[in-house]
N, C-alpha and C positions, 0 to 999 in steps of 0.2 A: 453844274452847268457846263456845255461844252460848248464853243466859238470858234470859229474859222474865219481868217479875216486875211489879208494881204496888204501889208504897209512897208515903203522903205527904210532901210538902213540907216543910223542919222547918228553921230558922234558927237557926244557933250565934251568940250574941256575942260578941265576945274585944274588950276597950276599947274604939275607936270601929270598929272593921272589923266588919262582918257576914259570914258567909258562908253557905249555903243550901246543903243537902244533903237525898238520898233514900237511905234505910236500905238497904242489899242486903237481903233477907230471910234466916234463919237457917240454911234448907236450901240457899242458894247461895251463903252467906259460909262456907259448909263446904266446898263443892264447891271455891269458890274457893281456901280455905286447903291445901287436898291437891293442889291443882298444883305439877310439880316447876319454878320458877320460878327466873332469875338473880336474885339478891338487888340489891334495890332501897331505895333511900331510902326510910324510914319503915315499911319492907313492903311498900310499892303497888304494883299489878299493873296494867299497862297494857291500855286497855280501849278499842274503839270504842262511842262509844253512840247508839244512834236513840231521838229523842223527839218525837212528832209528824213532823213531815218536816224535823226537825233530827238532822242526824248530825255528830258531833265525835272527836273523840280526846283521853282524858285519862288518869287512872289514877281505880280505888278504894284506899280508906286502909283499913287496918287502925283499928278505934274502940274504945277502954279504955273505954268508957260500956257498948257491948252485947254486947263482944266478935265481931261482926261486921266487914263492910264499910261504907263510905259511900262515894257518887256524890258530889261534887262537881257542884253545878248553876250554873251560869255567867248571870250576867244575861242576857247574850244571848240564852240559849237558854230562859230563864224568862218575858220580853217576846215573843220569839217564839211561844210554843207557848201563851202567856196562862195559866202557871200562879199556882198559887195555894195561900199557906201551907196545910196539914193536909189536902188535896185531895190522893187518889191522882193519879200519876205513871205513865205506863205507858212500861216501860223496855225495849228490848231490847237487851243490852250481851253484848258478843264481846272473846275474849280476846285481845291480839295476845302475840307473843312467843313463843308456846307451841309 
């Protein structure tokens, strides 16, 4: 399954580690949730993703905040691409495994 979607930028704290994520939206954290998938740590559903002319391989998290998914945004790919907190994100993420 492929999706394209556009959400902002948004930084969780947890003590001294930061980490940067982009929300799946509601109609693709659903799409996502109905896939019949091998059971994975935490939920997560492995996922290629293109941002800008950055393409990687990571997973989405299941998130108790919206009840959807969350991308993982990796410095690399956040210097790369010049993004920037609260600033859409244009995503197109493919499912592997399926």
């Amino acid at each position: 399954m492929q999706i394209e979607f556009a959400a902002p930028l948004w930084q969780w704290q947890v003590r001294t580690d930061s980490w940067w994520f982009v929300t799946v939206p509601p109609e693709h954290s659903d799409e996502l949730a109905d896939l019949p998938l091998p059971p994975r740590g935490f939920g997560s559903i492995r996922v290629r993703v293109t941002v800008g002319t950055t393409t990687w391989t990571t997973s989405v998290f299941p998130s108790d905040s919206n009840g959807g998914y969350v991308l993982p945004m990796k410095k690399k790919v956040r210097e790369a691409e010049k993004l920037v907190p609260e600033k859409p994100v244009q995503v197109t993420l493919e499912t592997i495994d399926v």
